[in-house]
DRENNU-650930 format. One record per residue: residue in three letters; chain; residue number from 1; y, z, x of N, C-alpha, C, O in turn. Coordinates in nm, 2 decimals. Each point is the difference from the previous one (the first is absolute). Layout:
N
R  ALA  A  NUM  Y  Z  X  Y  Z  X  Y  Z  X  Y  Z  X
...
END
This chain:
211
R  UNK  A  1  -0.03  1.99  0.46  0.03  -0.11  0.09  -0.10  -0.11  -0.02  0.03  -0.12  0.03
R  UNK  A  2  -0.15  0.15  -0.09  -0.09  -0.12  -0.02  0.05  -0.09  -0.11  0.00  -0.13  0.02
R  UNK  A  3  0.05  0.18  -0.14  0.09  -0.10  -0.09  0.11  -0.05  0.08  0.01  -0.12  -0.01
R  UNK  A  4  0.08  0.18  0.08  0.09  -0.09  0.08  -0.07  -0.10  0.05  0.06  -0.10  0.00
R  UNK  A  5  -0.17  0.09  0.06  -0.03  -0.08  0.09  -0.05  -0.13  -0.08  0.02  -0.12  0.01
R  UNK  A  6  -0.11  0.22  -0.09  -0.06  -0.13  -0.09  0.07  -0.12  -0.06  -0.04  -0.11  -0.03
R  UNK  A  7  0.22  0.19  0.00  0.05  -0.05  -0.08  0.07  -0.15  0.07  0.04  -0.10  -0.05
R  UNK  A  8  -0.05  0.16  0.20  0.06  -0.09  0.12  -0.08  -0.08  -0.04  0.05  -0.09  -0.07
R  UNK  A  9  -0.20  0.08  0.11  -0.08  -0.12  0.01  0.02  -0.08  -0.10  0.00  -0.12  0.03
R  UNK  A  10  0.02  0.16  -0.17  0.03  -0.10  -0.14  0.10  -0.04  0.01  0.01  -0.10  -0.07
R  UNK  A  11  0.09  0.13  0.13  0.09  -0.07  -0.02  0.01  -0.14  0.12  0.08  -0.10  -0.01
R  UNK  A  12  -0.20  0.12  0.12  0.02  -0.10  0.08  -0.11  -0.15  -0.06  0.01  -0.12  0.03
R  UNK  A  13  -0.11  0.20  -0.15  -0.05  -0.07  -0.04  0.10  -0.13  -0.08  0.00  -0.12  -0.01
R  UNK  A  14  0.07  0.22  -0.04  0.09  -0.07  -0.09  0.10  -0.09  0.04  0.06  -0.09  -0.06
R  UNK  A  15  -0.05  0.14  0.15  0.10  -0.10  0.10  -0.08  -0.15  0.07  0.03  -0.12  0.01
R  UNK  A  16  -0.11  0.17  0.01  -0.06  -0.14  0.02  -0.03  -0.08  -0.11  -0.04  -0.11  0.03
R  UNK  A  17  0.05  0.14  -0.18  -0.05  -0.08  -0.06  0.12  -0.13  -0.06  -0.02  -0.07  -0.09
R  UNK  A  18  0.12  0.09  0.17  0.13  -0.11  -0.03  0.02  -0.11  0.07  0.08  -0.09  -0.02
R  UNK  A  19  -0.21  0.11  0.14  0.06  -0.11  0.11  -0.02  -0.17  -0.06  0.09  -0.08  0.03
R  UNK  A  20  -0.20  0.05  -0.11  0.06  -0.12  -0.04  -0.09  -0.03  -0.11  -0.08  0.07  -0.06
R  UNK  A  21  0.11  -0.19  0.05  0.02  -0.04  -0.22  -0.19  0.02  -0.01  -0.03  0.11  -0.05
R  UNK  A  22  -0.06  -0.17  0.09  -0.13  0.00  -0.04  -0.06  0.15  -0.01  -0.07  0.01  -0.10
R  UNK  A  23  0.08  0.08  0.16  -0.04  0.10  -0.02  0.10  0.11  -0.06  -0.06  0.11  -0.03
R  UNK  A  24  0.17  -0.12  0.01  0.07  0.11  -0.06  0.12  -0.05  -0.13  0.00  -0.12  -0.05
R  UNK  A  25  0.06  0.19  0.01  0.12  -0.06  -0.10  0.13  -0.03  0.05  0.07  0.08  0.07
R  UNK  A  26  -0.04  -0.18  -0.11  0.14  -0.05  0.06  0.07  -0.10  -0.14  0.08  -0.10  0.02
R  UNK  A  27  -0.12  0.13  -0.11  0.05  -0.01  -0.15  0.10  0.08  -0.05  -0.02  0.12  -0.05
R  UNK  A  28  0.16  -0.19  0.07  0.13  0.05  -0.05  -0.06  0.04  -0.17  -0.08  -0.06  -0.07
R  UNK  A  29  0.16  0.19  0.03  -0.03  0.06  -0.10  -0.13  0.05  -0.06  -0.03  0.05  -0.11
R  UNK  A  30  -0.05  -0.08  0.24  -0.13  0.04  -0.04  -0.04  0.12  -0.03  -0.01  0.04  0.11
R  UNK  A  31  -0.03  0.09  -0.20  -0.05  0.09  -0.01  -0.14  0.06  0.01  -0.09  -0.04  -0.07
R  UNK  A  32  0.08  0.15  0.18  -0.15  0.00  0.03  -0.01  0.16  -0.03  0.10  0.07  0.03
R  UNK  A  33  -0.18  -0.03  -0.07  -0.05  0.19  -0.04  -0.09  0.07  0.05  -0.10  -0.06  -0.04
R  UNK  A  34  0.05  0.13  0.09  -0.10  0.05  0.04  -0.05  0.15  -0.06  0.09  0.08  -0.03
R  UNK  A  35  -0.17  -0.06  0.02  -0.02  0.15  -0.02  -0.11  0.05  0.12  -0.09  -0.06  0.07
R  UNK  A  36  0.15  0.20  -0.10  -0.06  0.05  0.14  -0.15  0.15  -0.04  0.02  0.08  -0.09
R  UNK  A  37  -0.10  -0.08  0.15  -0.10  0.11  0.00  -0.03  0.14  0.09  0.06  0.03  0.11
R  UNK  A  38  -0.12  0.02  -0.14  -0.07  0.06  0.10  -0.11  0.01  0.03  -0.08  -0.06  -0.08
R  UNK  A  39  0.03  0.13  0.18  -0.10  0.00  0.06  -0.18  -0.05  -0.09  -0.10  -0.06  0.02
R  UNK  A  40  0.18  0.15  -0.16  -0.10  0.03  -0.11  0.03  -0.06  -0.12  -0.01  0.04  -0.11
R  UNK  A  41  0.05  -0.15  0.15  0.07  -0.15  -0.10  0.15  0.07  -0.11  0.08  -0.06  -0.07
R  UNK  A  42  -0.09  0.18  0.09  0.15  0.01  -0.13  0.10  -0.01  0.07  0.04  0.04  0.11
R  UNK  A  43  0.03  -0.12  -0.21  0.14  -0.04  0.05  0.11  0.05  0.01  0.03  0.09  -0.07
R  UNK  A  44  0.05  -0.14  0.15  0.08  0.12  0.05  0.13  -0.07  0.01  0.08  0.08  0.06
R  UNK  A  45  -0.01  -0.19  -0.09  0.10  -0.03  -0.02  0.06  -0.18  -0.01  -0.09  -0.06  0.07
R  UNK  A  46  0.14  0.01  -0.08  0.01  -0.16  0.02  0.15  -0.01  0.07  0.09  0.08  0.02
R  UNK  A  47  -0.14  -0.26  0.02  0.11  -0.08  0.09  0.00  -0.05  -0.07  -0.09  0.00  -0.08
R  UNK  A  48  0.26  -0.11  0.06  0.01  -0.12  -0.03  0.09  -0.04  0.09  0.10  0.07  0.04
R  UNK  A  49  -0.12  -0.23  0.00  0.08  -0.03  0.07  0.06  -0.13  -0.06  -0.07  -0.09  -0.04
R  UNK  A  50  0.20  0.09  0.04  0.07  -0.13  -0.03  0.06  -0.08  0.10  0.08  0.04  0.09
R  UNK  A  51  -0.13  -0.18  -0.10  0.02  -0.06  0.14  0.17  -0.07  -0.05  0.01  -0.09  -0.09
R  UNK  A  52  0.08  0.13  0.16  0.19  -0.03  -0.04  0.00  -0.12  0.05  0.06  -0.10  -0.04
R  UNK  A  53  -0.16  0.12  0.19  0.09  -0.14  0.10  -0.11  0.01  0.09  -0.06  0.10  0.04
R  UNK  A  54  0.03  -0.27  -0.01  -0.10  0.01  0.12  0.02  -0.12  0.08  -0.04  -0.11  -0.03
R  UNK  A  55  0.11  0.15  0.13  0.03  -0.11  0.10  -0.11  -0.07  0.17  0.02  0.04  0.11
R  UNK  A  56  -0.09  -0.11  -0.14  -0.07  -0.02  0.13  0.06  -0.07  0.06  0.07  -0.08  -0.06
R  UNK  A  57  -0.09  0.10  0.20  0.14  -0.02  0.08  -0.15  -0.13  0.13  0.02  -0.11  0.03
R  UNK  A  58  -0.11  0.17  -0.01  -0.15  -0.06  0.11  -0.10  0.10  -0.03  0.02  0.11  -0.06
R  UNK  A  59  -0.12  -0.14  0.10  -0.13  0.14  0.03  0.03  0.08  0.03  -0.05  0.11  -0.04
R  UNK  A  60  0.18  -0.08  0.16  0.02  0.12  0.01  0.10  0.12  -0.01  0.01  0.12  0.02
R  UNK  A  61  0.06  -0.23  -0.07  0.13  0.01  -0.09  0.03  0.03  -0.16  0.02  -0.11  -0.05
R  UNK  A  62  -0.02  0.20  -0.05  0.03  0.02  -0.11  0.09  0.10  -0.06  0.02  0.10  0.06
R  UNK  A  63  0.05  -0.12  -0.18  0.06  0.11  -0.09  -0.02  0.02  -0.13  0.00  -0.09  -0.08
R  UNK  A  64  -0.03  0.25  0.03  -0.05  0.01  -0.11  0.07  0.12  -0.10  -0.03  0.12  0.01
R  UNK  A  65  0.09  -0.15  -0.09  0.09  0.09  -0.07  -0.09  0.09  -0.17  -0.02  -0.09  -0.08
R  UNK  A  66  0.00  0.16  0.06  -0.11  0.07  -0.08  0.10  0.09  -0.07  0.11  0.02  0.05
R  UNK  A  67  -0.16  0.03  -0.18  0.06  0.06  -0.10  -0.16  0.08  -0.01  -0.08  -0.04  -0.08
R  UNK  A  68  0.05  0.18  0.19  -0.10  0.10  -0.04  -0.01  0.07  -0.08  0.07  0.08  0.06
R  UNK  A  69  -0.10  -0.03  -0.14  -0.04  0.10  -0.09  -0.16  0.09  -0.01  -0.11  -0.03  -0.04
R  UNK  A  70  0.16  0.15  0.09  -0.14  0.07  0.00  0.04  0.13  -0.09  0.10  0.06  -0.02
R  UNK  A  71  -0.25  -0.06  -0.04  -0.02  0.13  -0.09  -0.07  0.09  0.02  -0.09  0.01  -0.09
R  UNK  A  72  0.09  0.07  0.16  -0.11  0.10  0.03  0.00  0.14  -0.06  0.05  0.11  0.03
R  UNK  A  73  -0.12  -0.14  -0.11  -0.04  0.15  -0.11  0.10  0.00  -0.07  0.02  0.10  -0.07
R  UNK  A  74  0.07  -0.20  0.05  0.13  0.00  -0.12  0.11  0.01  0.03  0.08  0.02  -0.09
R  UNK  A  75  -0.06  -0.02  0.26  0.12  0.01  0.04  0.04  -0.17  0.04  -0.06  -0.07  0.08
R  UNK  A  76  0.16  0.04  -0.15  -0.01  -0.16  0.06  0.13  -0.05  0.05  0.11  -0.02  -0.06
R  UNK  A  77  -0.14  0.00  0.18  0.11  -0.06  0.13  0.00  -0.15  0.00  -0.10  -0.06  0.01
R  UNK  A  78  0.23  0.01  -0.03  0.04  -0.13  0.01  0.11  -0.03  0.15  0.10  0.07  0.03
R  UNK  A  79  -0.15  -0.16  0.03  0.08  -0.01  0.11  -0.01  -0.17  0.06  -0.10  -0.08  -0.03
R  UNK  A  80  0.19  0.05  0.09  -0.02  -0.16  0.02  -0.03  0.02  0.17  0.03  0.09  0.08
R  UNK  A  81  -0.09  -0.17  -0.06  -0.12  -0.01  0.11  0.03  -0.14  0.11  -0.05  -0.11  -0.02
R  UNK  A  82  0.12  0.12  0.11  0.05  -0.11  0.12  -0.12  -0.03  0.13  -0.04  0.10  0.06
R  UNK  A  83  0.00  -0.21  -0.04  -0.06  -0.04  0.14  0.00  -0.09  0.02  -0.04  -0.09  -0.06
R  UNK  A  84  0.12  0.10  0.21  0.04  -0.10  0.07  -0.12  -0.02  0.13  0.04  0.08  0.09
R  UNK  A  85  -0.10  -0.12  -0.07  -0.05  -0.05  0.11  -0.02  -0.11  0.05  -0.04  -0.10  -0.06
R  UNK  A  86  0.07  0.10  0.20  0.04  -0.07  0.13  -0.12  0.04  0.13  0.00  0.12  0.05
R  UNK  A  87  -0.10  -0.22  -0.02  -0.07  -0.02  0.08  -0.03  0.11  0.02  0.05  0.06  0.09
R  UNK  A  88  -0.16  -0.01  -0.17  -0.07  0.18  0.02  0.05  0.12  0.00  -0.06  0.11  0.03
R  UNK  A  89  0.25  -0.14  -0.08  0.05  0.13  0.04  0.08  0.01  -0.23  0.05  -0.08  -0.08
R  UNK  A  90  -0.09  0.17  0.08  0.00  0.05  -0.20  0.13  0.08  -0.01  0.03  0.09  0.07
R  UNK  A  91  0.01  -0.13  -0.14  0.16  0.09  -0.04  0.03  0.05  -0.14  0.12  -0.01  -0.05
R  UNK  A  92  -0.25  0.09  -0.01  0.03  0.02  -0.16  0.07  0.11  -0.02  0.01  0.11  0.08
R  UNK  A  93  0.05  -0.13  -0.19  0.14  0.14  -0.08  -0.07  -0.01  -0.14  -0.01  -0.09  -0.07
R  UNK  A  94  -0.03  0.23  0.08  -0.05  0.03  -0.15  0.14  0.12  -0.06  0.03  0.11  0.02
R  UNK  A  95  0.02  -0.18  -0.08  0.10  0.13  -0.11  0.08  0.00  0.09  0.04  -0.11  0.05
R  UNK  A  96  0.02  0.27  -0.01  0.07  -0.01  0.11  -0.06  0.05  0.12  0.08  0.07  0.06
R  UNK  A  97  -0.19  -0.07  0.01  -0.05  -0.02  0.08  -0.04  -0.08  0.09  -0.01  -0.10  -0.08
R  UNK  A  98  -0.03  0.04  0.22  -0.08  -0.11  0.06  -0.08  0.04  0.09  0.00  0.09  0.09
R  UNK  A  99  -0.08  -0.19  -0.14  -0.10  -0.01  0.14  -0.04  -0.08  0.09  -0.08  -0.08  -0.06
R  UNK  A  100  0.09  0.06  0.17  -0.01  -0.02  0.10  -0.16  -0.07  0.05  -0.08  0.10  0.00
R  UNK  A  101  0.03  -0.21  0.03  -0.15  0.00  0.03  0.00  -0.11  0.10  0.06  -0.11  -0.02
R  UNK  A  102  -0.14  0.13  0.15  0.00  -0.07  0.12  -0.17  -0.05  0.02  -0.08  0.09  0.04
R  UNK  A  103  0.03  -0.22  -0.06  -0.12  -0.03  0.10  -0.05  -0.05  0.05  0.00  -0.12  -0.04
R  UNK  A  104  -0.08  0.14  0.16  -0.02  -0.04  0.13  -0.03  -0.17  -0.06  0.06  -0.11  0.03
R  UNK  A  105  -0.13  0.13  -0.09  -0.02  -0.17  -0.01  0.06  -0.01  -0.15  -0.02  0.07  -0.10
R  UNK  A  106  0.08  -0.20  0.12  0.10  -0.05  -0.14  -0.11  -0.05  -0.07  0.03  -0.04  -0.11
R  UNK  A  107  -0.14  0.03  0.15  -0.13  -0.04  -0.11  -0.05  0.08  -0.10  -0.07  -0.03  -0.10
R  UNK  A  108  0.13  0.16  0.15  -0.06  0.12  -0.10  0.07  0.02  -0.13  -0.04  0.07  -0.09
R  UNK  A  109  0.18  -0.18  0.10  0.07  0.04  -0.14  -0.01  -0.16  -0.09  0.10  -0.05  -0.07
R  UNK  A  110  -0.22  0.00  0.08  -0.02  -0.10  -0.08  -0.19  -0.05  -0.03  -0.09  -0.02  0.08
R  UNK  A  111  0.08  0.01  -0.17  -0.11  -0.08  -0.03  -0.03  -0.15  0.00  0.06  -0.08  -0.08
R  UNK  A  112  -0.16  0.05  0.18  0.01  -0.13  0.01  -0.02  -0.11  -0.14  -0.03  0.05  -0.11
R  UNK  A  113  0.05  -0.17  0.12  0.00  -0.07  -0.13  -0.16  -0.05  -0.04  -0.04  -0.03  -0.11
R  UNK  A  114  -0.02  0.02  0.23  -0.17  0.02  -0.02  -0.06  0.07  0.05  0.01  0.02  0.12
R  UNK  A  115  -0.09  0.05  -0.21  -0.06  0.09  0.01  -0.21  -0.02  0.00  -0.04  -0.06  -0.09
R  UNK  A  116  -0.04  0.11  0.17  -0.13  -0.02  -0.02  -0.07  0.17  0.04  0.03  0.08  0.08
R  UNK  A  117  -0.14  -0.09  -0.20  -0.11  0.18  0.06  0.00  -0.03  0.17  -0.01  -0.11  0.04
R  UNK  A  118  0.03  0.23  0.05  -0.02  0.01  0.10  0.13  -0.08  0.06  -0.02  -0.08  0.09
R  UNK  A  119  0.10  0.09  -0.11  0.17  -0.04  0.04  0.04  0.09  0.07  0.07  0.05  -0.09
R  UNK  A  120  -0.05  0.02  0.20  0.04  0.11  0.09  0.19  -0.03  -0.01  0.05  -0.10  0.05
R  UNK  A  121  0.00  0.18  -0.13  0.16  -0.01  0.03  0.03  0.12  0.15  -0.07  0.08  0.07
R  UNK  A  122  0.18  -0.12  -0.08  0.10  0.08  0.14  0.03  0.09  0.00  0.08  0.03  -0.07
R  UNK  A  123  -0.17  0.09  0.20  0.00  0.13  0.03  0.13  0.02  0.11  0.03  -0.07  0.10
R  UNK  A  124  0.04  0.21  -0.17  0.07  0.09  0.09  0.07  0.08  -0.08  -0.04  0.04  -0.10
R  UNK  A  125  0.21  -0.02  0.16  -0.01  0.12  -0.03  0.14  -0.01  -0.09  0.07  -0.11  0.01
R  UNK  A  126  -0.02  0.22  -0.12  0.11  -0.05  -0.10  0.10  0.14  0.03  -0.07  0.10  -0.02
R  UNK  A  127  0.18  -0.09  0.04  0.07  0.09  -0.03  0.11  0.00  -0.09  0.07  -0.10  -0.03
R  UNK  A  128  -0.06  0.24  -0.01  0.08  0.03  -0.16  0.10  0.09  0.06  -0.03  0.11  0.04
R  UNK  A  129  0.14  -0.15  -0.05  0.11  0.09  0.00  0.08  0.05  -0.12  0.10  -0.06  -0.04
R  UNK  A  130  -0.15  0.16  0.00  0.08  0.07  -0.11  0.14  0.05  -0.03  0.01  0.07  -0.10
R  UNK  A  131  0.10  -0.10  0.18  0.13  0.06  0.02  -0.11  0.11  0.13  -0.07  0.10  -0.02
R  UNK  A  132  0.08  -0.14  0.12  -0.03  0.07  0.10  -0.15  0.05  0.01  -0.06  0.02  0.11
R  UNK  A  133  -0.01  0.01  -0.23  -0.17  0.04  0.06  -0.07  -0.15  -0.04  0.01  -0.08  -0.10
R  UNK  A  134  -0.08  0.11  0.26  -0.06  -0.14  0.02  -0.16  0.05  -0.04  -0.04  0.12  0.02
R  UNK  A  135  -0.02  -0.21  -0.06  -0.14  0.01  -0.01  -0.03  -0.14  0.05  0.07  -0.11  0.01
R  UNK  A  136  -0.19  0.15  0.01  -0.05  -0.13  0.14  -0.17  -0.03  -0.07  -0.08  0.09  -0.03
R  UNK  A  137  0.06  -0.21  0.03  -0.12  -0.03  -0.07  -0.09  -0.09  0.07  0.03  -0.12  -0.01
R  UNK  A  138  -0.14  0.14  0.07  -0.07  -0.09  0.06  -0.10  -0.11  -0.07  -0.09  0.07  -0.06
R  UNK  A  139  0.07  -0.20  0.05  -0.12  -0.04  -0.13  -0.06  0.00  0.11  0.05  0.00  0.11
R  UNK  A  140  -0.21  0.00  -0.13  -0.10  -0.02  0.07  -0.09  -0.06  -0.05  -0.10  -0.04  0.08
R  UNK  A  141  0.11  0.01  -0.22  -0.11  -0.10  -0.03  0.10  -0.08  -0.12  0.09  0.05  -0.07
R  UNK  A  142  -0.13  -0.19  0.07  0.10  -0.09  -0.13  -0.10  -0.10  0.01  -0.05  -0.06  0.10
R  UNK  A  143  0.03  0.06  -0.21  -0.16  -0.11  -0.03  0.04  -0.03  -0.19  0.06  0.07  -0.08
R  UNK  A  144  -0.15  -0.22  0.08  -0.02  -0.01  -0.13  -0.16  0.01  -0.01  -0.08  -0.05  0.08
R  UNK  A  145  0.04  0.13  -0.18  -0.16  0.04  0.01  -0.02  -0.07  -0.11  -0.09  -0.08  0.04
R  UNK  A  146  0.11  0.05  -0.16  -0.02  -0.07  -0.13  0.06  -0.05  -0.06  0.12  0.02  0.02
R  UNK  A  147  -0.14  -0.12  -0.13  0.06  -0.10  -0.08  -0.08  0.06  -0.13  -0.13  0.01  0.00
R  UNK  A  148  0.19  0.01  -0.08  -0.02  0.10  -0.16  0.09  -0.09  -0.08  0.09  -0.08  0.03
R  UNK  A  149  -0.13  0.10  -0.11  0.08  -0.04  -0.19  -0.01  0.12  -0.07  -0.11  0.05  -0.03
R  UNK  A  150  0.26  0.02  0.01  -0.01  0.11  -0.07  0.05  -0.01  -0.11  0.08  -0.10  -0.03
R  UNK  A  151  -0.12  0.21  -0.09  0.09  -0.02  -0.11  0.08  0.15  -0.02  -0.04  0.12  -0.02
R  UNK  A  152  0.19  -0.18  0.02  0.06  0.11  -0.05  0.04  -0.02  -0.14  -0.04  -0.08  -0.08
R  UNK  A  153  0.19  0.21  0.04  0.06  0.02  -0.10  0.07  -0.17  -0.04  -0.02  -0.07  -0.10
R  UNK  A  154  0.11  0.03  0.21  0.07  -0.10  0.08  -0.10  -0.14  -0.06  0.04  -0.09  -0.06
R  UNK  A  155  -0.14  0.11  0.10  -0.05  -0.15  0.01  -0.16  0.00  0.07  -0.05  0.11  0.03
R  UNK  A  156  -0.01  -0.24  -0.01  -0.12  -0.02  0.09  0.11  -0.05  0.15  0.10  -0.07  -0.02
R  UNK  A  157  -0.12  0.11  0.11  0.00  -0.06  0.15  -0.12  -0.02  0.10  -0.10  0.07  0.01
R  UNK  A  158  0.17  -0.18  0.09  -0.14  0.01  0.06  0.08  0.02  0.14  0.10  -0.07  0.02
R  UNK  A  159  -0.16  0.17  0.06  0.04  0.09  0.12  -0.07  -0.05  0.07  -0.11  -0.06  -0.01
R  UNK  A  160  0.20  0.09  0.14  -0.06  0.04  0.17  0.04  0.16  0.02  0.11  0.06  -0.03
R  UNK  A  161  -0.20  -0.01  0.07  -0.02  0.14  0.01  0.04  0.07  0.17  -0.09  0.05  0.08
R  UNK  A  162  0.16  -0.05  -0.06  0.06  0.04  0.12  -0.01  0.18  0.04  0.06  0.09  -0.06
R  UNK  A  163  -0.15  -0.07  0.19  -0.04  0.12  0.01  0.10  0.04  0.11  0.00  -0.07  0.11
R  UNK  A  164  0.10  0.17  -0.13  0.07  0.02  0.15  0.02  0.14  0.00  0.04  0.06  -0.09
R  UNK  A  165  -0.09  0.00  0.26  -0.03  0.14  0.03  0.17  0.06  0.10  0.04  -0.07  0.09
R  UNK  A  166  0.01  0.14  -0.13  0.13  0.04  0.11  -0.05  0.14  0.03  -0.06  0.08  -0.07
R  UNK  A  167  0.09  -0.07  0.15  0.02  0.16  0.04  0.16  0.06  0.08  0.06  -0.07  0.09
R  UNK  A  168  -0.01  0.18  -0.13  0.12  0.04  0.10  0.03  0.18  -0.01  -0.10  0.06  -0.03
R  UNK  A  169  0.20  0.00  0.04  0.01  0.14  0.04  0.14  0.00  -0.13  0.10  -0.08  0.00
R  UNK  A  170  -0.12  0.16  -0.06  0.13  0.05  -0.07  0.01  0.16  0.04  -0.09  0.08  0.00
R  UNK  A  171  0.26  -0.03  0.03  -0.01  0.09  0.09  -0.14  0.04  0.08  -0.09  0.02  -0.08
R  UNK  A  172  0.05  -0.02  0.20  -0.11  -0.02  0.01  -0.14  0.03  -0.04  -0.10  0.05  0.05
R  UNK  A  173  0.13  -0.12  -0.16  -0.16  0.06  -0.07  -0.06  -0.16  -0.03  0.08  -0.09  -0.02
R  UNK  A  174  -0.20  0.08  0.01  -0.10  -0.16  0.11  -0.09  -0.02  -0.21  -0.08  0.05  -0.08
R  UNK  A  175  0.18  -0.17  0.09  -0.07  -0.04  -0.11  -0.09  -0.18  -0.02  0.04  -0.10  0.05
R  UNK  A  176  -0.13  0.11  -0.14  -0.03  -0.14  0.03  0.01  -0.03  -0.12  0.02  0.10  -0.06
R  UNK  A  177  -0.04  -0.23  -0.01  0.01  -0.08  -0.13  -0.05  -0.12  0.00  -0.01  -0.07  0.10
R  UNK  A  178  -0.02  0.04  -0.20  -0.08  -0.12  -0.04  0.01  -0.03  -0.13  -0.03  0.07  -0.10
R  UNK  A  179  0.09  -0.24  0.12  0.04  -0.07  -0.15  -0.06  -0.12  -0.06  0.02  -0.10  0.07
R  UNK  A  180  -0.08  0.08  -0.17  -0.06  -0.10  0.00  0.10  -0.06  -0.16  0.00  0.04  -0.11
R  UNK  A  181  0.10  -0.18  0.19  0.07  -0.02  -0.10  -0.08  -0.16  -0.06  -0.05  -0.07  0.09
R  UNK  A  182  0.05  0.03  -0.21  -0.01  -0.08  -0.06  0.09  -0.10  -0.07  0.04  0.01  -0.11
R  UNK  A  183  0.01  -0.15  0.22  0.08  -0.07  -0.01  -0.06  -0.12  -0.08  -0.10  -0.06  0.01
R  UNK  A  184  0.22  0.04  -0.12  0.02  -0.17  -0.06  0.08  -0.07  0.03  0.11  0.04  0.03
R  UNK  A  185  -0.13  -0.18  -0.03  0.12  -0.10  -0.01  0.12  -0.02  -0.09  -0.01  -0.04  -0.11
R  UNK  A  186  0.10  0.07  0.15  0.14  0.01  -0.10  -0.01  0.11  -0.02  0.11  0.02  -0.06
R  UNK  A  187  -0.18  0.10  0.06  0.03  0.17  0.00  0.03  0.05  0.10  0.11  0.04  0.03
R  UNK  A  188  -0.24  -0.05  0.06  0.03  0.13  0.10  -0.10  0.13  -0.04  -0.12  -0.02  -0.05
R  UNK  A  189  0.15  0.11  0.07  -0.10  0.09  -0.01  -0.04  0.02  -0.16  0.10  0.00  -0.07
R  UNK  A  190  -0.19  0.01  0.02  -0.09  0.03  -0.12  -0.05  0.12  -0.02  0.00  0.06  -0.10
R  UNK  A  191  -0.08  -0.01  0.26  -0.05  0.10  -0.05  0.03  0.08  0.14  -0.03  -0.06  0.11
R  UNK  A  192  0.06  0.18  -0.11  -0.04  0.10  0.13  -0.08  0.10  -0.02  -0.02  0.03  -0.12
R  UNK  A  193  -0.05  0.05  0.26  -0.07  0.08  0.00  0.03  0.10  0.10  -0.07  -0.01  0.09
R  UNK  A  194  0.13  0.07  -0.09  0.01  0.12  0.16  -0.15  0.09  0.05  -0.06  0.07  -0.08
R  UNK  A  195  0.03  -0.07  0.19  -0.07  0.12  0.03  0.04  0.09  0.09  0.07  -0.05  0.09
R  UNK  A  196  -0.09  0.14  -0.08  0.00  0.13  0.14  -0.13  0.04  0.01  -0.07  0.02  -0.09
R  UNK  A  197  0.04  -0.02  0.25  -0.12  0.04  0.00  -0.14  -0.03  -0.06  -0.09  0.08  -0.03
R  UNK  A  198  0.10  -0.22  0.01  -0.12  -0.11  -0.11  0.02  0.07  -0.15  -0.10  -0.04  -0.07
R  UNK  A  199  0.18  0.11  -0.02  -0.03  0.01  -0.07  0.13  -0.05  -0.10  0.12  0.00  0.04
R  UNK  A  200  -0.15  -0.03  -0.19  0.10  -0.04  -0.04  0.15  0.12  -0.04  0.01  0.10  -0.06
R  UNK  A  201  0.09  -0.23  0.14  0.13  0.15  -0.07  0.05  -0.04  -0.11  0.02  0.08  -0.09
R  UNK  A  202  0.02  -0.20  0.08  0.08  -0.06  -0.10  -0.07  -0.14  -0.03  -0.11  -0.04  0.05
R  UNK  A  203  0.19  -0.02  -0.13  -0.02  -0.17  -0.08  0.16  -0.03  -0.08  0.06  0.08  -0.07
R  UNK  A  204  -0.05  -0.17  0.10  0.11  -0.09  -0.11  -0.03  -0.12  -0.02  -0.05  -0.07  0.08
R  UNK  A  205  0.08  0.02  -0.21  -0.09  -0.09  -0.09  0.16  -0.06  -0.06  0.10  0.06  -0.05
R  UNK  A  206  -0.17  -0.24  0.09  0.16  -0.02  -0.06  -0.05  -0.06  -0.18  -0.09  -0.08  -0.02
R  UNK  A  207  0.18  0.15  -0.08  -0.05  0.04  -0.14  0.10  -0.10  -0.06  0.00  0.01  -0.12
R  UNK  A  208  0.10  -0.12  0.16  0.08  -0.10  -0.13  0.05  -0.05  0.20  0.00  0.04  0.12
R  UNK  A  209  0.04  -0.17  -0.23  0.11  -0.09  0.10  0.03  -0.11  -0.11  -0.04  -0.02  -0.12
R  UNK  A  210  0.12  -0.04  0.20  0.14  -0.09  -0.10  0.07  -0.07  0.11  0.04  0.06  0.10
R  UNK  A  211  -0.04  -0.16  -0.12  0.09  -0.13  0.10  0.10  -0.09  -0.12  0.07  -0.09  0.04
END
């Protein structure tokens, strides 16, 4: 249940990183990759995402059409990736599946276009409807703590470091999380970090991109 949950939180990470052009990708045909770790830096499988179609509609209004590809341990799934969102309420279909995501404040599915260390973004609460099981996510902390220049596979970028804590119950079992993502201008996320319990669980590191 703790990887379900965890997996919930990444994906809300990820969802916010579309809300608008300065901090995320909204470059038709763009291709972005990521590789993923574990706890103990070995890697454990890659994303790539192809951006088909990216329509901004206002701040809190967008659509984003993706061509995913993940490989984990050699098994590699391709599926095209839909999200529509309309004032805080998320409507993505991965493959043949959807999901469903509702939250309290429409601020939580966007990154502002300026960003400064000590920037407090918008606390509350996100729910995920899976075809019927809902997981419920509370943030409790959304801060930018630092401004870094990293170097990856990808490239040099220079980041705002965004620390955000959620906690919620999957079947009732009480989990907390903590992400510290590293955003660029015209990317979007660069680097993540997951924790449970202060310690590290995972990392994904974006390794090539192409516009």
């Amino acid at each position: 249940m703790k990887k379900l949950f965890l997996l919930f939180v990444m994906f809300v990470g990820t969802a916010s990183m579309f809300a608008q052009a300065p901090y995320c990708c909204v470059t038709k045909g763009a291709v972005l990759t990521y590789t993923d770790y574990d706890a103990k830096g070995k890697e454990t499988g890659t994303t790539t995402e192809v951006f088909k179609d990216v329509t901004v509609i206002n701040d809190m209004d967008y659509d984003v059409v993706m061509e995913t590809t993940v490989n984990a341990g050699g098994t590699v799934t391709t599926m095209e990736t839909t999200m529509e969102v309309r004032n805080g309420n998320a409507m993505i279909s991965m493959g043949q599946g959807s999901i469903d995501l509702t939250a309290t404040d429409p601020e939580l599915l966007r990154i502002p276009n300026k960003l400064a260390v000590g920037y407090k973004l918008p606390l509350g609460e996100m729910i995920v409807d899976l075809g019927g099981f809902r997981v419920k996510s509370t943030i409790t902390e959304n801060e930018v703590i630092a401004r870094e220049e990293i170097t990856t596979p990808a490239g040099t970028f220079k980041c705002y470091v965004v620390k955000q804590t959620s906690s919620g119950r999957v079947l009732g079992m009480k989990s907390e999380t903590t992400l510290k993502i590293w955003y660029a201008r015209g990317i979007g996320q660069v680097k993540t970090e997951t924790y449970s319990k202060g310690d590290l669980f995972s990392s994904s590191v974006l390794t090539s991109v192409s516009k």
